[in-house]
C-alpha positions as CSV (number, residue, x, y, z in Angstrom):
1,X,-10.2,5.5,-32.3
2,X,-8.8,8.4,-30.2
3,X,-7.8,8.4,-26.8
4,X,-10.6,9.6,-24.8
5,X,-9.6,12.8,-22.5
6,X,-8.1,11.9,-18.5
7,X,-11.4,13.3,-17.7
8,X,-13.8,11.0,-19.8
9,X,-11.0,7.9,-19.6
10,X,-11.6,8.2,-15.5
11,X,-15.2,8.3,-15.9
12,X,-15.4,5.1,-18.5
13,X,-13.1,3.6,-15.9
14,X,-15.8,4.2,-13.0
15,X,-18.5,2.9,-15.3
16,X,-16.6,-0.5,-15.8
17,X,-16.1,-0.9,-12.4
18,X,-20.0,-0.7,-12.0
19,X,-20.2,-3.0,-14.4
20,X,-18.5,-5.6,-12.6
21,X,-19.9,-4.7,-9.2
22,X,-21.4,-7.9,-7.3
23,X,-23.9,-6.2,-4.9
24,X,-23.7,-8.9,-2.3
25,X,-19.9,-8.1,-1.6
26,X,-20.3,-4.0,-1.9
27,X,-20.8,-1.7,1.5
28,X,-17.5,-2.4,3.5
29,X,-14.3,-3.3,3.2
30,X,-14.4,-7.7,3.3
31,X,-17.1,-7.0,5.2
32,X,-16.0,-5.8,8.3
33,X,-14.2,-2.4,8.1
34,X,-15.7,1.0,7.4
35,X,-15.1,3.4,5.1
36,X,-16.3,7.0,3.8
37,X,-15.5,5.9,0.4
38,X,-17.7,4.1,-1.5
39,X,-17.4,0.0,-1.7
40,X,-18.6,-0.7,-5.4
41,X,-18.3,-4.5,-4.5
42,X,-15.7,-5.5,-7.4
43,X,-13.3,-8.5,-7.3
44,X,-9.9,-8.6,-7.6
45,X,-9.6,-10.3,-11.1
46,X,-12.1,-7.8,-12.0
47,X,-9.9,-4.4,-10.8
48,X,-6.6,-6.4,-12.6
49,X,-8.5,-6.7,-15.8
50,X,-9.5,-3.1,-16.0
51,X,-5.9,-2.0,-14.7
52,X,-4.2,-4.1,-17.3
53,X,-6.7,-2.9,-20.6
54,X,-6.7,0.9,-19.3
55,X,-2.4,0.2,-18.9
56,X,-2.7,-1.3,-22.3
57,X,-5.0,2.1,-23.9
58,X,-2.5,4.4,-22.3
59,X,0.8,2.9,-22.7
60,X,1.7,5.5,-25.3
61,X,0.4,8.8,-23.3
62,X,2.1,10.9,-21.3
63,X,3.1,10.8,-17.6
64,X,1.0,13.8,-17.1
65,X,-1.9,12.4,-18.4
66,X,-1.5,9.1,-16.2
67,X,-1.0,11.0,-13.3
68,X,-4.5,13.1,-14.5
69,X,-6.7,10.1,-15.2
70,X,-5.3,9.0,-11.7
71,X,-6.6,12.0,-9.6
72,X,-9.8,11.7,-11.7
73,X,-10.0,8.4,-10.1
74,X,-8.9,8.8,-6.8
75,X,-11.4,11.8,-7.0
76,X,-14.2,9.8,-7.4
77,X,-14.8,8.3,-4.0
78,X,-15.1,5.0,-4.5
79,X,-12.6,2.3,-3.2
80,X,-12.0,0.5,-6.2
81,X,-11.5,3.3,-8.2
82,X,-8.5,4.7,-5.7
83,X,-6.9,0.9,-6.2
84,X,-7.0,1.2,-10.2
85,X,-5.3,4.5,-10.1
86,X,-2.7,3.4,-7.8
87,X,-1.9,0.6,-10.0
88,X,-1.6,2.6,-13.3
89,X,0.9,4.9,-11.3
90,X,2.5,1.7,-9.9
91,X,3.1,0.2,-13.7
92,X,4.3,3.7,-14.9
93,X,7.6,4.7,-13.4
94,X,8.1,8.1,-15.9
95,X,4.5,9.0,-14.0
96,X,5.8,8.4,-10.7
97,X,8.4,10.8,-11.6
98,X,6.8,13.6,-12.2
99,X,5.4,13.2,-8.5
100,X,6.6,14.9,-4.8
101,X,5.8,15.1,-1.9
102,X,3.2,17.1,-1.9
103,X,1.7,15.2,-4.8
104,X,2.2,12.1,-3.2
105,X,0.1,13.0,-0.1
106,X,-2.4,14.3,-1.9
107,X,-3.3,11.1,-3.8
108,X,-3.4,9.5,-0.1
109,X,-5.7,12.0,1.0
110,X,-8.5,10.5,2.4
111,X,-7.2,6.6,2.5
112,X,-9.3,5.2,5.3
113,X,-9.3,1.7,4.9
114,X,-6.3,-1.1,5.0
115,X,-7.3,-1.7,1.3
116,X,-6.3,1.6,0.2
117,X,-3.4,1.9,2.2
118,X,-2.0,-0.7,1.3
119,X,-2.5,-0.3,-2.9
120,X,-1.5,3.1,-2.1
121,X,1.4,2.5,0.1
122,X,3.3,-0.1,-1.9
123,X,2.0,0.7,-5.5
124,X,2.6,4.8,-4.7
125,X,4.4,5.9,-1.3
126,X,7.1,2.9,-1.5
127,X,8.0,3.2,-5.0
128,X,8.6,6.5,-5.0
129,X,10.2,6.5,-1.8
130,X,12.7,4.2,-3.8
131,X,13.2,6.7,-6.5
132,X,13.8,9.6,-4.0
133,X,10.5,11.0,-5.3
134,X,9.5,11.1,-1.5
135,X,11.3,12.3,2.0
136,X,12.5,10.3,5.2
137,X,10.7,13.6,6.9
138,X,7.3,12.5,5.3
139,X,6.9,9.0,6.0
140,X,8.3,10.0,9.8
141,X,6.1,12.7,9.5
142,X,3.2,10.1,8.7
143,X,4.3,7.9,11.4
144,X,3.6,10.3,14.1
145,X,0.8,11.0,12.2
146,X,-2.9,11.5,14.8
147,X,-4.8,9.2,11.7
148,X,-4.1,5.6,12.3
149,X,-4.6,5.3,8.2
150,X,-1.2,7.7,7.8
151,X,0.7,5.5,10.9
152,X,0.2,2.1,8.5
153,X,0.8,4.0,5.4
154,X,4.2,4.9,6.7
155,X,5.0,1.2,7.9
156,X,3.6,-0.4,4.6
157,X,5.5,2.6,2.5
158,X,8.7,0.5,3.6
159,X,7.7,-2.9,2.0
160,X,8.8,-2.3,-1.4
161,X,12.0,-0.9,0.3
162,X,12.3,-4.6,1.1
163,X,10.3,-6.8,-1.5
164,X,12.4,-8.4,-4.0
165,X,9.5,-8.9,-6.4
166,X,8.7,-5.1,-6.2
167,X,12.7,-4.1,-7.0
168,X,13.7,-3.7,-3.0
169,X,17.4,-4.7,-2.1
170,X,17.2,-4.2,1.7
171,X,16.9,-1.0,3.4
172,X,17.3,-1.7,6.9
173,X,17.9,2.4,7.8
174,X,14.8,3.5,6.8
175,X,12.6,0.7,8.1
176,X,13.9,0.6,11.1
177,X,13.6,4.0,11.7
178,X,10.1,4.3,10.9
179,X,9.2,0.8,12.9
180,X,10.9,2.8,15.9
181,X,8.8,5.5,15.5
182,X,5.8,3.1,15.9
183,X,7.0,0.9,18.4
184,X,4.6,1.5,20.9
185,X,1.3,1.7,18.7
186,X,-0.8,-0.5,19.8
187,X,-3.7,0.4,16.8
188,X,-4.4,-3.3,15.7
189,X,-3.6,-2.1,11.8
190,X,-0.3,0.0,12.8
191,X,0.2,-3.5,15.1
192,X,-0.4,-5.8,11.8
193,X,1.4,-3.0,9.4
194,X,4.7,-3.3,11.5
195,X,4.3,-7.4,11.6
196,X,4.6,-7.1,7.3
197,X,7.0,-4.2,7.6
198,X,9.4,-6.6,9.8
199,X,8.8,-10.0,8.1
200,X,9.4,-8.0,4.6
201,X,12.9,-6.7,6.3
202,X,13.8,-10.0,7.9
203,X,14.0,-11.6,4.7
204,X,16.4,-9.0,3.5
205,X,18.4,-8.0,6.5
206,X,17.4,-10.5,9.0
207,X,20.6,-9.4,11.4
208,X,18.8,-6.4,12.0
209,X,15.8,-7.5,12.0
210,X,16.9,-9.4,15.0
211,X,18.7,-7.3,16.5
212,X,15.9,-4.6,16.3
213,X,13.4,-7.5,17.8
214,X,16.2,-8.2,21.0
215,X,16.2,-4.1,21.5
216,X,12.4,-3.8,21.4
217,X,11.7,-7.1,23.1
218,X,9.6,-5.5,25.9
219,X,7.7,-2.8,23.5
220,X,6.4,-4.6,20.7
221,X,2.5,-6.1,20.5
222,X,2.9,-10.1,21.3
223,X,1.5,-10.3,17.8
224,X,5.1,-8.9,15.9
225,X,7.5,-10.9,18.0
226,X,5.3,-13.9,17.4
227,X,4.6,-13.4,13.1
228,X,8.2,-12.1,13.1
229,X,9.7,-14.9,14.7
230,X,7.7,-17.8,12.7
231,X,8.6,-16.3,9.6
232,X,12.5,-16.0,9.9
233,X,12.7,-19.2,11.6
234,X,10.3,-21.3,9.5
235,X,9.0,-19.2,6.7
236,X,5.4,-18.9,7.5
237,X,4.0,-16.3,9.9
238,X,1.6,-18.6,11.5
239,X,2.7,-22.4,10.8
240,X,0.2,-24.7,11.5
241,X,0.7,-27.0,14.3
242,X,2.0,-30.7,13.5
243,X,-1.2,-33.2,14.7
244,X,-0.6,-34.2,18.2
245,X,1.8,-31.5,19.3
């Protein structure tokens, strides 16, 4: 049976994801968080099973034709939709390099939602940031960015910079950088994006991490110096409290 087109693949891709849409869990994001895009109301094993067949169907296309049936997807305007896309490009590195900066933004156009972001900032952004598919002046750029979305897409773009499981080695330079560019946001998803950023960094380069934490003692949200803290000095970012203490 042939490959379908990107353009009919993307659509068969939206019709599976209807499929699996539980009603009671569609209209915002977990429920709390709104978004212009449209919540289908799928679950998580549900989005990784479609990812991993449609990965499976295309394995053999071209890039260009991943980074088509992406845009078809991200196109579409529904949530779900944007996360499979992001993590076809995420599994295909030869797609991710056909992508700049231009590109890049393009597929985050319209990310309103931590959901998105975050699929699109570590699956997307980050990797190609680690391939030098995408500028220091664009993440910075998205840092001073007026849309909260673009500030926590810049922090989050710096996880996989950091993430062993997601090929990071450290990169203390360009974390840092962009967490100083965000130091005083106090937008409660910029707040929590720079918490991950930090905790992500501490476990690679905790001496900066600390030494960035002394220096910005009296700037940073309570919430960072508390989650950072925890996690570098027992692991967890909010241990639980031993009975009676």
């Amino acid at each position: 049976m042939p490959t379908p087109s990107s353009e009919q693949l993307a659509r068969r891709i939206q019709r599976s994801l209807r499929e699996v849409a539980r009603p009671h869990r569609a209209g915002s994001v977990d429920g709390h968080s709104e978004s212009a895009l449209k919540v289908l109301g799928a679950t998580v094993p549900d989005l990784r099973n479609i990812v991993r067949d449609t990965a499976q169907l295309i394995r053999t296309e071209e890039a260009s034709f991943v980074v088509a049936v992406a845009h078809g997807l991200v196109d579409s305007g529904t949530l779900e939709a944007r996360q499979v896309a992001y993590e076809l490009l995420g599994r295909r590195r030869d797609a991710r390099a056909t992508l700049g900066t231009r590109a890049i933004e393009e597929l985050g156009r319209g990310n309103d939602n931590w959901k998105s972001v975050d699929v699109f900032g570590c699956e997307v952004a980050g990797r190609c940031w680690q391939e030098d598919r995408l500028t220091d002046a664009a993440v910075c750029r998205w840092a001073k960015s007026r849309d909260r979305w673009w500030r926590r897409t810049a922090l989050v773009t710096t996880i996989p910079l950091n993430m062993k499981s997601r090929g990071g080695v450290g990169d203390a330079s360009r974390t840092l950088d962009i967490c100083t560019l965000c130091v005083d946001d106090r937008d409660d998803m910029v707040v929590k994006a720079m918490s991950w950023a930090l905790r992500e960094l501490g476990e690679r380069e905790p001496a900066a991490t600390r030494a960035f934490m002394k220096q910005h003692e009296s700037r940073l949200a309570p919430r960072i110096l508390r989650e950072v803290r925890n996690k570098m000095e027992s692991g967890l970012k909010n241990p639980r409290k031993k009975p009676g203490s």
